[in-house]
N, C-alpha and C positions, 0 to 999 in steps of 0.2 A: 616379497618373496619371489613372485616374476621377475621382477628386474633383476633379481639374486642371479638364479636361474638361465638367465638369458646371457646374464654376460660368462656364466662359468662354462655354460657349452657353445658359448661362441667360438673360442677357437680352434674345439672339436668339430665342432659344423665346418669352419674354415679350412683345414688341416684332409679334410674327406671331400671338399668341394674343388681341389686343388688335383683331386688323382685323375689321371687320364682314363677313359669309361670306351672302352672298344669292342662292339664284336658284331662289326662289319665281315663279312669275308671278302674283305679287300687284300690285297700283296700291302706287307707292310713298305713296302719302297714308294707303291700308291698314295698313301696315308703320310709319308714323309714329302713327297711333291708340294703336300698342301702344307704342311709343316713348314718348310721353307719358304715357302713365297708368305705365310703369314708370319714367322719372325724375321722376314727380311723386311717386309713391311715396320715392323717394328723399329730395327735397324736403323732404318733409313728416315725414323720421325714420320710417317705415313701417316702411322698412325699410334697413340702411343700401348694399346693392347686394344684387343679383343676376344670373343669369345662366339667357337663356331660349334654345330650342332649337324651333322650329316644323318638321315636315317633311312632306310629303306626295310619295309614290310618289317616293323619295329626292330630291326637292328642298328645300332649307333655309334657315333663317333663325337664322342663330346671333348672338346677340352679347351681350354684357356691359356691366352700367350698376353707376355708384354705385361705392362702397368695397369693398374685401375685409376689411379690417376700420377702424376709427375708433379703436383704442386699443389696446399704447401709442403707437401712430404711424398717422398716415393710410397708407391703402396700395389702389393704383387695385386694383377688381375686373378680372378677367381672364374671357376665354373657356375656359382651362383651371386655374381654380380648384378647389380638390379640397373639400366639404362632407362634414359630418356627412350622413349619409343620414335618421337617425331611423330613423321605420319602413317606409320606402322596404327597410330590411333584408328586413319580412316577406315582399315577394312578390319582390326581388331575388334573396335567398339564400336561407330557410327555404323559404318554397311551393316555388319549383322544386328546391330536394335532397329533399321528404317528394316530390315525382311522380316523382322520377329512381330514388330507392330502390323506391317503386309499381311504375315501369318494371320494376325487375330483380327483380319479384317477392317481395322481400324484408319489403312489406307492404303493406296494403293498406285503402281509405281509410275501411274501416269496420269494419276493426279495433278492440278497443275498446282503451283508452289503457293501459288494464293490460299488455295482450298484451306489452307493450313497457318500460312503466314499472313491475313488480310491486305498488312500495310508492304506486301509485296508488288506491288499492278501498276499501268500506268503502260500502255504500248506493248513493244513485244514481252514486256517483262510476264503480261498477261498469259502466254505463252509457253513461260518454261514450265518443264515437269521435274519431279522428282527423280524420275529416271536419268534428266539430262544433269541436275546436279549430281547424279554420283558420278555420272559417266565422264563426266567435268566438260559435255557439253551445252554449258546454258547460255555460253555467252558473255560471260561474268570477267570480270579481270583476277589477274592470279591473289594479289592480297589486299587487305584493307588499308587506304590511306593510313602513311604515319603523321603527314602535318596536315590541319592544328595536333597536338597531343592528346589524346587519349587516353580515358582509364575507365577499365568496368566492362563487368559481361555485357548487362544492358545497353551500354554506350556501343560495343561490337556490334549486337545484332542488330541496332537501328543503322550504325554504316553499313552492314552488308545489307542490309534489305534497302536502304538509298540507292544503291550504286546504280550506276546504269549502264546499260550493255555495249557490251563495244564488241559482239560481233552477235547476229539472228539465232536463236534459238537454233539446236539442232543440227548447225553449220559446219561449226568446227571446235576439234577438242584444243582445250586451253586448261592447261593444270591449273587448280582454282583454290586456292583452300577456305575463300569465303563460301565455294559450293557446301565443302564438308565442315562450315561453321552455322551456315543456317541450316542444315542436314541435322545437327546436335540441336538444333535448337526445337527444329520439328517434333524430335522425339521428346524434347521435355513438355510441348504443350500438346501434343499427341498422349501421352502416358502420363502425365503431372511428373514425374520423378526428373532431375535433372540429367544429363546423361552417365556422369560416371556414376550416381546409385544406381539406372536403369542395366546400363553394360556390368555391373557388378553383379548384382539380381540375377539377371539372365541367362549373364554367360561366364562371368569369371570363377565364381563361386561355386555355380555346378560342376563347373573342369575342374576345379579345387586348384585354382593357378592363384596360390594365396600371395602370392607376391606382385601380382597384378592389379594396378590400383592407379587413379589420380593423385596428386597432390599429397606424397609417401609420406610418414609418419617420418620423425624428427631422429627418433630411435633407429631410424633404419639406415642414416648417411654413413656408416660404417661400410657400407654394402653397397653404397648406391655411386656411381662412373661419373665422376665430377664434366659438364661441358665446359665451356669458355667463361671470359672474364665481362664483367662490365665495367668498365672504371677498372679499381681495385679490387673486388669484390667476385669472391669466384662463384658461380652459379652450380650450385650443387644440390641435389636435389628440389631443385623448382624448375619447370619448365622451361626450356633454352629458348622455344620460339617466342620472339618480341609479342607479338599477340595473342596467343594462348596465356603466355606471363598476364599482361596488360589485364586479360578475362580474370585474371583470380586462379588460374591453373586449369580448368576445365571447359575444352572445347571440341567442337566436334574432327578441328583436322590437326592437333596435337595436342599432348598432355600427357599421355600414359605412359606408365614406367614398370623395364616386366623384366624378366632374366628368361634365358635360351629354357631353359625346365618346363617354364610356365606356354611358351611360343611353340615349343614343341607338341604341349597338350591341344594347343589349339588347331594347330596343324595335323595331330591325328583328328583332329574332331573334322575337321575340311574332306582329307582323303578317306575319312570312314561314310560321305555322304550325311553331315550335319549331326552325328551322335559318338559319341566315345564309351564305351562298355553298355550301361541302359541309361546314360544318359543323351537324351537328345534335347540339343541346342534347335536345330533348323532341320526343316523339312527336305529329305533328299532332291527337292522340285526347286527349292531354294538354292543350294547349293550347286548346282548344275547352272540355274541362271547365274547367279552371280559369276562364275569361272566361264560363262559364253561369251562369244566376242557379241556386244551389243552395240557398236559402232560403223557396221555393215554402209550403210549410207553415207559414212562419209566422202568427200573426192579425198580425201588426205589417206594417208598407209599408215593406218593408227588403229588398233585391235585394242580394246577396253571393257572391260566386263564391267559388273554392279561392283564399283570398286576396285578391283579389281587388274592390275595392268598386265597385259596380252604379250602386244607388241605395239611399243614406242619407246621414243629414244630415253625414258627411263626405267629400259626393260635390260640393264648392265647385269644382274643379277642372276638371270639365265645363261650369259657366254653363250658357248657353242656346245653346253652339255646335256644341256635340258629340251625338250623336242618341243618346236615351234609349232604354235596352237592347240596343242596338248600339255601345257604348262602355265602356271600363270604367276603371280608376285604383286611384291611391293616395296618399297625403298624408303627409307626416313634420313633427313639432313641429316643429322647428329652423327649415324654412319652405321645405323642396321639395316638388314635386310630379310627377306625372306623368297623364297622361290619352291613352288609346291608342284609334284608331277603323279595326279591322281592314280593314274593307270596302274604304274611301278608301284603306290605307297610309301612313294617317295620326296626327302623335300629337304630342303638348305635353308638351316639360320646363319645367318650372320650376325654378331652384334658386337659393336664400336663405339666409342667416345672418337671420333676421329677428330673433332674441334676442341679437345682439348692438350694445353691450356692455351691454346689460339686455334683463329678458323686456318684450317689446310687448305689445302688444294683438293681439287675431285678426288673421290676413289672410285672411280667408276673403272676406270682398268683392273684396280684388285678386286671387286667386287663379278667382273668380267670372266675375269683368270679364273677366282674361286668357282664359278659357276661351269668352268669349262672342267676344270679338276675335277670338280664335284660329277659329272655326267658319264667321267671313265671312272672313278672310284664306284660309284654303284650302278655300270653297265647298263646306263639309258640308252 
């Protein structure tokens, strides 16, 4: 009788997920700016849709352009399309369960990687801390070897905890997603739970971001933004990153798959100081560190919070609209984004299948432009 149910207001749900949701007090000629450049975007195969989310001091500007997918059947994009996240996972799910265990005292951010991981050690590797894998200063090379082949979470975390440093603890930032893979793995033998029950528990479920999840139910590909192909075979609904796939779907720096509704819960949860109505996620002391620049030391011009990115060269998402050092974000391949501006109660989703049904080219200009639109639309 569920099953009944679900597909009869399915395209009621569909048909309302489709309307345009505004009431920004923005010039609608503002609002058409961004209109244009994202189905020109379109137009021009960029990208084949997406789905943007503008809010300030809870007013909004939701809506949906372009395709959900172009292959094997055209299919309109929707305002509740569920996306690969990419690494929208790191500061979704990983950053906030390695603060929520910090919270419960269980460990703490300068802890060194061993304390937790044993078969971590051996030279400087002695060295790194928790704080420098978020900060993706540990040193680490950016991903795990693909040859020999591979397969299995377990098989993951014994290469990332092998690897060996190819630049001193502390030195310099290197985008890492083996940092944010032994990060996931902390918190499962930190809390026994693996990480997507732990992020589910925590934080997804108390936001009520019901469509926020690893490894989506089977039921749900009606809804969910097809990426690329492999061979013949289109990847839909399973994780697009080769080694998050490889892990079985669930890893600490991609897997999760969420729609703009649910990103936006998370995002008032950020600019409300770690709580949304009486629910609170993270300690307002929490919240405030992760959004600081923790990078201060570096020689490089690289500003990175706990998770976090400031300013460095995959800080596209801010443009020129969002105020430097008082703003912060994050970007996932697949081709979402987000960009959060505490002060205002303000903040920018972006969310794309941009690699489908092949990989593109950057969007880091449209994701640029959007961010520069986005800062005269709600008068940062």
């Amino acid at each position: 009788m569920e099953r009944l149910i679900h597909l009869l207001i399915f395209p009621l749900v569909i048909a309302a997920a489709n309307a345009v949701e505004i009431n920004l007090p923005a010039s609608t000629e503002m609002l058409q700016s961004i209109d244009s450049v994202l189905n020109e975007a379109v137009n021009k195969s960029k990208i084949p849709g997406g789905v943007i989310w503008l809010e300030k001091e809870g007013n909004k500007y939701h809506k949906a352009y372009g395709n959900q997918s172009l292959f094997p059947v055209k299919k309109k994009m929707t305002k509740t399309s569920i996306f690969d996240a990419a690494s929208l996972t790191k500061v979704m799910a990983t950053a906030p369960s390695i603060m929520i265990l910090i919270e419960q005292g269980r460990i703490a951010l300068d802890d060194p990687v061993r304390k937790h991981l044993p078969e971590f050690n051996g030279g400087n590797k002695n060295k790194v801390t928790i704080k420098q894998l978020l900060t993706h200063t540990s040193g680490l090379r950016p991903i795990l070897p693909k040859k020999p082949a591979w397969k299995g979470y377990d098989k993951a975390i014994k290469l990332g905890i092998s690897q060996k440093l190819v630049e001193l603890p502390g030195k310099k930032f290197r985008y890492s997603d083996i940092n944010f893979i032994l990060l996931g793995e902390i918190v499962r033998r930190v809390s026994g739970k693996r990480l997507d029950r732990f992020s589910k528990e925590k934080i997804f479920q108390p936001l009520k971001m019901v469509d926020t999840n690893f490894k989506p139910s089977r039921d749900l590909l009606p809804r969910i933004a097809p990426t690329t192909r492999k061979g013949n075979v289109l990847i839909h609904g399973v994780v697009h990153d080769p080694a998050a796939r490889a892990m079985g779907g669930v890893a600490g720096h991609a897997g999760l798959f969420t729609t703009a509704p649910d990103v936006a819960l998370f995002c008032r949860m950020i600019i409300s100081e770690g709580k949304l109505g009486n629910v609170r996620i993270l300690k307002k002391e929490s919240v405030a560190l992760m959004s600081r620049n923790q990078t201060t030391k570096l020689s490089q011009k690289v500003k990175r919070g706990i998770g976090w990115d400031i300013d460095s060269i995959y800080s596209s998402p801010r443009g020129e609209g969002f105020p430097m050092g008082e703003s912060f974000g994050h970007t996932g391949w697949t081709g979402g984004s987000v960009w959060i501006h505490p002060k205002s109660k303000s903040f920018l989703i972006f969310l794309s299948n941009r690699n489908h049904p092949y990989e593109r080219r950057s969007i880091k200009p449209l994701r640029r432009e959007l961010g520069t639109l986005t800062g005269k639309v709600l008068g940062l």
